[in-house]
C-alpha positions as CSV (number, residue, x, y, z in Angstrom):
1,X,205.8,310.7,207.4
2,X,209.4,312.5,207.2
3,X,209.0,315.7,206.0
4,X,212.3,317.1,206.4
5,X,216.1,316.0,205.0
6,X,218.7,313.9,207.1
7,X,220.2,317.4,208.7
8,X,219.2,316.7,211.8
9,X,222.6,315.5,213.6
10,X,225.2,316.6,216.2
11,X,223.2,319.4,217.5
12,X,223.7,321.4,214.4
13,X,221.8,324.3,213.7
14,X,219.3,322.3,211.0
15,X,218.2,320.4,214.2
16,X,218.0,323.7,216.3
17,X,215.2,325.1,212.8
18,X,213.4,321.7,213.0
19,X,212.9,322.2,216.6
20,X,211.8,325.6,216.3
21,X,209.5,324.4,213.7
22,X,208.3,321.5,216.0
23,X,207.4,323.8,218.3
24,X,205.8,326.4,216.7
25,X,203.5,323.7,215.0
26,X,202.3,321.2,217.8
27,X,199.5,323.5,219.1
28,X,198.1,324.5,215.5
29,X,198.3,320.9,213.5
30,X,196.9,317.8,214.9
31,X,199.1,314.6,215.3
32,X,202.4,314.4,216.9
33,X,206.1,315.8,215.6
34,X,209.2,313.9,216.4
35,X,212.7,314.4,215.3
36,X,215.2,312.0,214.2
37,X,218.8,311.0,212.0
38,X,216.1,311.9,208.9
39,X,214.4,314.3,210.0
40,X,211.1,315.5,211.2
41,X,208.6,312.8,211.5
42,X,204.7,313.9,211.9
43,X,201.8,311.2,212.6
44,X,199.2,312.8,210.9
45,X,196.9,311.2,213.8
46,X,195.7,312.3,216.7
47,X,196.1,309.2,218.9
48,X,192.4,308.3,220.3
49,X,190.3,305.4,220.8
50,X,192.4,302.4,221.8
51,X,195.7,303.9,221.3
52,X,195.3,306.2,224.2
53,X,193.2,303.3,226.2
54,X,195.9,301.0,225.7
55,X,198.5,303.6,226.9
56,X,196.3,304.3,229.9
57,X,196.2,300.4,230.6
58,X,199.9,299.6,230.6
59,X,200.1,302.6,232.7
60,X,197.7,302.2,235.3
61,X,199.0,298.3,235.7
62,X,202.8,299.0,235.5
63,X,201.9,301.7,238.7
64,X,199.9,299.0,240.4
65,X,203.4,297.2,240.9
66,X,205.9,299.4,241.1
67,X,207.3,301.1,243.8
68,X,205.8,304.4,245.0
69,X,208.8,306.5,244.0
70,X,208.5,305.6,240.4
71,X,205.9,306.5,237.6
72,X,204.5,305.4,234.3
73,X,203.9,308.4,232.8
74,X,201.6,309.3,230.3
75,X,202.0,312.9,229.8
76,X,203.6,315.2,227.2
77,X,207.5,315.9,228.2
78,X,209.5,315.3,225.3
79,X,212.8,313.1,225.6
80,X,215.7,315.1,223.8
81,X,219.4,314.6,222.9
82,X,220.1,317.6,221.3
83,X,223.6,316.7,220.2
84,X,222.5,313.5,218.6
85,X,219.6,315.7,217.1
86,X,216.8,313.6,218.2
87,X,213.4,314.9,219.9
88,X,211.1,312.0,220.5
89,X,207.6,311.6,222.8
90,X,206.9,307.8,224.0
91,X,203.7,307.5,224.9
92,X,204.5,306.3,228.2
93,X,207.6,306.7,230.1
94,X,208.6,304.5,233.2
95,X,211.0,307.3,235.1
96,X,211.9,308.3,238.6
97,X,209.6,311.4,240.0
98,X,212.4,313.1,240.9
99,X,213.8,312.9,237.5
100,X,210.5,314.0,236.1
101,X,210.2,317.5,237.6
102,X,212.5,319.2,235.3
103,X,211.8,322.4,232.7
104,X,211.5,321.2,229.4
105,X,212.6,317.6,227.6
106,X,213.4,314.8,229.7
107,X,217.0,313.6,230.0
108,X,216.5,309.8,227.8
109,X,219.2,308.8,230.8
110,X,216.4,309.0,233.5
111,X,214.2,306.8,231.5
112,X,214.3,303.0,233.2
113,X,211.7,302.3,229.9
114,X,210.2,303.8,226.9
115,X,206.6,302.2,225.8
116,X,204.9,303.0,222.8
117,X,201.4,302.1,221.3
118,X,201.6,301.4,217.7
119,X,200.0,304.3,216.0
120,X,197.5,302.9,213.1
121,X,198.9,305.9,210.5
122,X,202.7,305.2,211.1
123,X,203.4,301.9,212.5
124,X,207.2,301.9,211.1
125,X,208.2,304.7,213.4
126,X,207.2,302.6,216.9
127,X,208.6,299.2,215.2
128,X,212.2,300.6,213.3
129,X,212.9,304.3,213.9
130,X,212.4,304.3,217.7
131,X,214.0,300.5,217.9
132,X,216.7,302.5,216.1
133,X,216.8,305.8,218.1
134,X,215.6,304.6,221.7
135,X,219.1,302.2,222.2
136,X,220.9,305.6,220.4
137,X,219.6,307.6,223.6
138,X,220.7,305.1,226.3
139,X,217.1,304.1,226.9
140,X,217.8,300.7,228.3
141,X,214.2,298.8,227.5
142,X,211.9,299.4,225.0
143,X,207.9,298.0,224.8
144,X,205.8,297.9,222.2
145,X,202.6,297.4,222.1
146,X,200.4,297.1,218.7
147,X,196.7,297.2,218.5
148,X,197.1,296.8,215.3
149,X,197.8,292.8,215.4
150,X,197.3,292.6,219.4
151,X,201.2,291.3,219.8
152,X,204.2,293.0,220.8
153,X,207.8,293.2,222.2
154,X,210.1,294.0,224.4
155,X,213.6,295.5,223.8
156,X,216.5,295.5,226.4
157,X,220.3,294.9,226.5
158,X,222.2,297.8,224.9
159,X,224.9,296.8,222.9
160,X,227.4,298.0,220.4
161,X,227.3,297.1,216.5
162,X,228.8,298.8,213.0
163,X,225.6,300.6,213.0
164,X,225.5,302.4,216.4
165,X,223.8,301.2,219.8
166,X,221.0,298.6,219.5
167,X,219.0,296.1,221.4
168,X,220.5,292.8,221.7
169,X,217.2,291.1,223.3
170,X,213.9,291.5,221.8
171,X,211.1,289.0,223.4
172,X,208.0,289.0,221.1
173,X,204.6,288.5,223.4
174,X,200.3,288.0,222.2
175,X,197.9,289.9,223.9
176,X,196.2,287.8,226.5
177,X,200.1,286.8,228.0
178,X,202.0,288.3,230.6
179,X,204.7,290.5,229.8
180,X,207.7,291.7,232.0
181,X,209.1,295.0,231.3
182,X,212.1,295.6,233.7
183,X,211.2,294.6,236.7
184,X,207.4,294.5,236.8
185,X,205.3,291.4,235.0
186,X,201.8,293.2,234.0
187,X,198.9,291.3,232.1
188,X,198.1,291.9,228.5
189,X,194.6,290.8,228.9
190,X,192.0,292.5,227.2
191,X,194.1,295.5,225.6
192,X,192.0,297.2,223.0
193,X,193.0,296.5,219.6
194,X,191.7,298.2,216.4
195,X,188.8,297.6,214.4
């Protein structure tokens, strides 16, 4: 849900009083706050159940194959470009560990992926508004995972149109297939889905 006007650009100072609200809010009201072109977007849900299972999954196998100086990341740093006025928290985040250990939002430039697991009370923010914003923050692949319909897809190739950045490739996959996201092929096999 977007609960606040499209004000939210160039770092201006609307984006500075959503942030502030953001902030002030995220310990006191369940769900998750995000901010984007529109706004501020809240998922009334707390992700549980097989939306954090799933995130744990992809997480756990992406590690198993990547090198030792990278992490999928599960955790709660933000990723921020305050001059495009957009504050946004995948739920896992394929970065460098010496890009991670940093006060405050992650640069989006350090991120070699965004994931996200479909949440059940806002799908259309993981499948258009962070396919919108992710390419807009230089976040080179994208993954989306939906328990929802046990299917996803995978975003990559940056490139330039009359709209702003956006993903040039998009490879759709079924749970139960393999699925490459940069350079590491993990199994969707028995994600959770929900009931």
């Amino acid at each position: 849900m977007t609960i606040a006007p499209d004000s939210a650009r160039q770092g201006s100072p609307q984006y500075r009083a959503m942030r502030d609200i953001a902030e002030r809010t995220w310990d006191g009201i369940p769900g998750k706050f995000e901010i984007t072109e529109e706004g501020i977007v809240h998922d009334m849900m707390s992700p549980g159940g097989p939306h954090e299972a799933t995130a744990a999954h992809v997480s756990r196998r992406l590690e198993k194959v990547m090198p030792d100086d990278l992490l999928a990341h599960t955790g709660t740093p933000d990723v921020e470009h305050e001059p495009k006025g957009i504050l946004r928290h995948p739920d896992v985040i394929v970065i460098a560990w010496a890009d991670l250990g940093v006060e405050g939002s992650v640069d989006p430039h350090a991120l070699i992926a965004a994931i996200e697991i479909v949440s059940r009370s806002n799908p259309d923010n993981d499948w258009t508004g962070k396919t919108r914003d992710y390419p807009l923050l230089g976040i080179p692949i994208y993954a989306i995972f939906d328990p929802r319909t046990g299917t996803g897809a995978v975003l990559s190739d940056i490139h330039t149109t009359p709209d702003g950045p956006r993903y040039a490739t998009r490879k759709d996959f079924v749970y139960g297939e393999d699925v490459t996201i940069a350079d590491w092929t993990i199994s969707t096999e028995g994600l959770p889905r929900y009931q």
